[in-house]
Structures are given as structure tokens and as C-alpha cells.
C-alpha positions in Angstrom: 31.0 102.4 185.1 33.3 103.1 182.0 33.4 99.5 181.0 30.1 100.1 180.3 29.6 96.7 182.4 25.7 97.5 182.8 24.6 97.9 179.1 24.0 95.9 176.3 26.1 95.4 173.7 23.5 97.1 171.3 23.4 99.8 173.4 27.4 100.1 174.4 27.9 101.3 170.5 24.6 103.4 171.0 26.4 105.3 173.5 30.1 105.3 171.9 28.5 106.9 168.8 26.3 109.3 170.2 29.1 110.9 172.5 31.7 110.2 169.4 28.9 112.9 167.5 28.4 114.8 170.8 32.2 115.9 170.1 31.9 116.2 165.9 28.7 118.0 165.5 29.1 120.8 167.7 33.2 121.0 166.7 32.3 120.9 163.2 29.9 124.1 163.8 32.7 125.9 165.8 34.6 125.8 162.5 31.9 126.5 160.2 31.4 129.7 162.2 35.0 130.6 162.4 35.4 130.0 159.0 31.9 132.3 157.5 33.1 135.1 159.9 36.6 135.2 158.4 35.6 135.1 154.6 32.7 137.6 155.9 34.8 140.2 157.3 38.5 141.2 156.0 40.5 140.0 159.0 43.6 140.2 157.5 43.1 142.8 154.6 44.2 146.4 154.9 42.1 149.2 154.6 42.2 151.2 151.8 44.6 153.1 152.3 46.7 150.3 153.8 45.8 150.9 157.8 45.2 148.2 159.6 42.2 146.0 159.2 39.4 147.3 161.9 38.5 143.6 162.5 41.4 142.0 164.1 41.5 137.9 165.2 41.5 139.7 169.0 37.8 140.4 167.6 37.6 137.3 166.0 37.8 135.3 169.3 35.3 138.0 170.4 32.8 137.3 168.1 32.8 133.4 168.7 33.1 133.2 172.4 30.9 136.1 173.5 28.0 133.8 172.4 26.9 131.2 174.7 26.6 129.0 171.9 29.6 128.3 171.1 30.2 127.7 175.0 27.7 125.1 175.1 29.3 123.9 172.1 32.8 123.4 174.1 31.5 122.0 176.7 29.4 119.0 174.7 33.3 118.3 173.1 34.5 118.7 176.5 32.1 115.9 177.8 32.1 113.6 174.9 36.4 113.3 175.1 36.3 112.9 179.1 33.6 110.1 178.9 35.5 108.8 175.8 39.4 109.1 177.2 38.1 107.3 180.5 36.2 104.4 179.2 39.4 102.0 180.0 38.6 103.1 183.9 37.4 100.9 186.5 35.0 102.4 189.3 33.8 105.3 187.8 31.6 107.7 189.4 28.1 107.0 187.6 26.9 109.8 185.1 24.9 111.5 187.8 27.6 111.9 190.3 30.2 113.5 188.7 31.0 116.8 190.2 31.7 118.8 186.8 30.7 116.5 183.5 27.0 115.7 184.9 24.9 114.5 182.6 22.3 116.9 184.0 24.4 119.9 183.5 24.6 118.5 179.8 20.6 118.3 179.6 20.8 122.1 181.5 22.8 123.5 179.1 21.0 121.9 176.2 17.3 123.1 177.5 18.9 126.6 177.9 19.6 126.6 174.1 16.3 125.3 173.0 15.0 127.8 175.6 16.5 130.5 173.9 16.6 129.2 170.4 14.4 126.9 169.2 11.1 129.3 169.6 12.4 132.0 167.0 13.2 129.7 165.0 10.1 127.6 164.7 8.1 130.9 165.0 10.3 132.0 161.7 9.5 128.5 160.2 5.7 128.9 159.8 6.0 132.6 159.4 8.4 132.3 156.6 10.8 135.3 157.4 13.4 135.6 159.6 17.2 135.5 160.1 17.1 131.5 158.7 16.1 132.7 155.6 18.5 135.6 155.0 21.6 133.9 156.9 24.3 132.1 154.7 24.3 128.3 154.0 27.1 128.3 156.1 25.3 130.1 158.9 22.5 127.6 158.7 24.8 124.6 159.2 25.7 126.2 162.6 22.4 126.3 163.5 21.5 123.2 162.9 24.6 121.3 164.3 25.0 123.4 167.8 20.7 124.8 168.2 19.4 121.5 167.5 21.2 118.5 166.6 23.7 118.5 170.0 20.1 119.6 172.1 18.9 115.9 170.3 22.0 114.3 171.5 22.1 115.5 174.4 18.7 114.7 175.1 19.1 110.8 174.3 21.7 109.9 176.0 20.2 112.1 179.6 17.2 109.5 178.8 19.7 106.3 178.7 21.9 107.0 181.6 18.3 107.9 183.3 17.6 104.6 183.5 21.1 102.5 184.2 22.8 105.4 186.2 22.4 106.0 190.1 21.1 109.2 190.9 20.6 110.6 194.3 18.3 114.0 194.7 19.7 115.3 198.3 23.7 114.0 197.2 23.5 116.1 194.1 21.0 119.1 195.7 24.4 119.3 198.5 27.3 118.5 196.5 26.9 119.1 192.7 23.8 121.2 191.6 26.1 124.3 192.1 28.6 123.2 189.4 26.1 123.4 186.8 26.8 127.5 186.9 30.4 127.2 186.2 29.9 127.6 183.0 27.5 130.1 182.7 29.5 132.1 185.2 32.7 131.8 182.9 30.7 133.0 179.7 29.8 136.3 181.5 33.1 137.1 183.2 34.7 136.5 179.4 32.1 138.8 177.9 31.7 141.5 180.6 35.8 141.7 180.7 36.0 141.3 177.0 33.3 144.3 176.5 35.0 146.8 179.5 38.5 146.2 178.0 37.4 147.2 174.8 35.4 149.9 175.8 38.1 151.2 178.2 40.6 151.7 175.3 38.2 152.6 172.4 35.5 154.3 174.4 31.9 153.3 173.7 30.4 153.9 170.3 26.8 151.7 169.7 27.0 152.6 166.0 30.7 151.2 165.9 30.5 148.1 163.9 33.7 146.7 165.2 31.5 146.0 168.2 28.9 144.3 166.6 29.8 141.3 168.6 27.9 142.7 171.4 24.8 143.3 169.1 22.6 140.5 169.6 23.1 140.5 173.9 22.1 144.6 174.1 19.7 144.0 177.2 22.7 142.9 178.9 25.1 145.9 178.1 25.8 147.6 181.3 26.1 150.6 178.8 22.9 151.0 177.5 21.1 148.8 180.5 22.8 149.9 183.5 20.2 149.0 185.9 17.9 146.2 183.8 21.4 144.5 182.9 22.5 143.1 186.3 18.5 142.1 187.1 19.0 140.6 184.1 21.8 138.3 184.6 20.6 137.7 188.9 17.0 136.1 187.4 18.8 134.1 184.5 21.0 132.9 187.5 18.3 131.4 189.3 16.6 130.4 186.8 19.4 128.3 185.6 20.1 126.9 189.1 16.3 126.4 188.8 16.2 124.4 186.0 19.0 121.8 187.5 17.3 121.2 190.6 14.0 120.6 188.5 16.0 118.1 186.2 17.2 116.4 189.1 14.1 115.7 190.9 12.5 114.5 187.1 15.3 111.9 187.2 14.0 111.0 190.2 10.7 110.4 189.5 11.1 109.2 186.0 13.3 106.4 187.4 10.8 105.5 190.4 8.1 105.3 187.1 10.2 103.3 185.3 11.5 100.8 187.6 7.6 100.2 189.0 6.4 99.4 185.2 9.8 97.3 185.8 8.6 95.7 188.8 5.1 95.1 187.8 6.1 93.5 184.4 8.2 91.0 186.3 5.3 90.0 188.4 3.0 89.8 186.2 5.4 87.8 183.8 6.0 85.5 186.8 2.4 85.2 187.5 1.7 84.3 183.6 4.7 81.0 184.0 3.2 79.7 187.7 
């Protein structure tokens, strides 16, 4: 499948540059974030009277991995350097039978961030106020690269493979769909462990800014939330599983649709020459 033996030429360097930008758009926003919160915050200077800086680069890697964001952003340069590294490979499994870097779990992941994301922010758009209009230019560039351009990406190349790749429903209801939770699964172990660790040594404060980190994800805070918390997380679990059965069955049927329109453009094609 790597040799790309069943597209275009056209559409060959289609693909190579979409997943080449599938691994610099999302990378480039990982930076731009590390790089706002680190002139934002005094990471490295003293207090003053020379104690140690309160936010350390323990709370740095806090900061930027307890949002799922930036996980979705790893795994897009995840996939794009697999499909990349492997193109020399002959017999490939096809993009919809891989067990981990599915293309579906890349369109899962991307429709959990415009889920999530893109109704505040076209709500804030028309309103005119909101976080995009307070946030740095730096913050903004974030935004856009990981909330809406790797989505767009993401979505174009799920739409390509859709109609060259092989796709079985019941293969990938058995053997795959349960992968596409990994991910998700690793974000809340990192946070939860993250957030008990901290809390175990410095005992929980809300109004303690060094925790900030946890700000945005309060309805999930076993502190404050102990009982709406895990309800919280079990729903978002099947919903997610949800959403990649749904995908999967919408391949299904998109690629029936397209290969009848296929199928009936031949025939009529080879009715017009008789």
C-alpha cells in the first residue's frame, strides 16, 4: 500500500504533503505553546526574595500535556512520520486496517476537537468577545494550527483513503474499534496521576495558581466533582467508542455510494460508445 501503487501521481504528492503538514502544523503549535507559557510565567526566575520559582518545568510538562489538545496534536505527528518512514514498504496493511494509526481513529480524534472546540469559538466569532480576542497572538497561532487546521487535514485525507482504501465494518467492529481509546485512556491516567501526585504532596488549594493547569477541566476534578467526575469520564468513553463505530459504518456506506455512481457512470459511458 506504501508505494502508493493505487493513486495518481497528482494525488501521490497530495498525500505526501498533506501528511508532511499533518506532522508540521500541529508540531509547530506544540512549540508555540511551550514557548508563550515560558515567557508567560517565570519558570526559571526566583522569587523575590530568591526562593525558588513556584512554576517549575515539572509544571511546565503539566500545563501542556494535561490538555487533550496537545495529545491529539502528538498523535497527528505520530501518524504523519509512521505513514511517512514506511512508504518504501511493500504489502502494507491499507489505512483502514491498521490496528493503532487508523485513519478513523485520526478522523475520531479530529471530530472530538471540533466537538469540543470549534462551537465556542464560532459562537465567540459572531458574538465578538471571548477568549480569541483577549488571548496572545501567540495563543491564536495554536488555535488555529492544532483546533482547526490539523481537523482540515485530517479530514481530507479520511475522504481520500475513503475511496482507494479497503475497509471492512465487522474486521474493524472485532479487531480495531477498541484501539481508538488508547489514547484517550493515556490522557486521563497522565492527568488523573499528574493531579493526585501533586495534590498528595501539596494538598489541595482551588485558589492556588500553581494549579491553574487543572482550570479549564474543573468538571472532571475528582476534588470538587467527586461523584459527576467519573459519570463524566464513563459517558465521554462511550461516546468516543460511539463516534468510531459511527465513522466506520459512514465509510461503509459512503464507499457503496461512491462506487454505485462509479458503476453507473461506466455503464452509461459504455452505453453512450455502443
Amino acid at each position: 500500500m506504501y508505494k502508493l501503487s493505487k493513486y495518481s501521481k497528482p494525488l501521490k504528492i497530495t498525500i505526501i504533503v498533506l501528511m508532511s503538514l499533518l506532522i508540521a502544523i500541529p508540531l509547530s503549535g506544540i512549540i508555540v505553546d511551550l514557548c508563550d507559557r515560558m515567557l508567560h510565567y517565570n519558570y526559571f526566575k526566583p522569587g523575590a526574595n530568591g526562593e525558588p520559582s513556584k512554576f517549575t518545568i515539572d509544571q511546565l510538562i503539566a500545563w501542556l500535556f494535561v490538555a487533550f489538545t496537545n495529545w491529539y496534536a502528538l498523535f497527528s505527528i505520530l501518524y504523519g512520520t509512521v505513514f511517512l518512514s514506511r512508504l518504501g514498504y511493500k504489502n502494507e496493511r491499507s489505512e483502514f486496517k491498521k490496528f493503532f494509526f487508523n485513519n478513523i481513529f485520526l478522523l475520531l480524534y479530529s471530530i472530538v476537537i471540533i466537538l469540543v472546540f470549534w462551537p465556542d469559538v464560532i459562537k465567540q466569532i459572531f458574538v465578538g468577545t471571548g477568549f480569541i480576542y483577549t488571548n496572545s497572538a501567540m495563543k491564536n497561532v495554536i488555535t488555529v494550527n492544532i483546533h482547526f487546521l490539523t481537523p482540515a487535514i485530517a479530514l481530507a485525507l479520511y475522504f481520500i483513503f475513503l475511496k482507494y482504501e479497503e475497509h471492512d465494518f465487522m474486521y474493524f467492529l472485532k479487531r480495531i474499534s477498541y484501539f481508538g481509546l488508547i489514547v484517550p485512556v493515556c490522557y486521563v491516567l497522565f492527568a488523573y496521576i499528574r493531579l493526585f501526585i501533586y495534590v498528595g504532596y501539596h494538598g489541595f488549594d482551588p485558589n492556588n495558581q500553581t494549579i491553574v493547569w487543572w482550570n479549564a477541566y474543573n468538571m472532571l476534578n475528582p476534588y470538587k466533582n467527586p461523584v459527576t467526575a467519573p459519570i463524566i469520564l464513563f459517558f465521554a468513553a462511550v461516546g468516543i467508542y460511539g463516534i468510531t463505530v459511527l465513522i466506520s459504518y459512514t465509510s461503509v456506506l459512503m464507499l457503496k455510494v461512491m462506487n454505485k455512481k462509479q458503476s453507473e457512470k461506466v455503464a452509461k459511458t459504455t452505453k453512450t460508445t455502443k
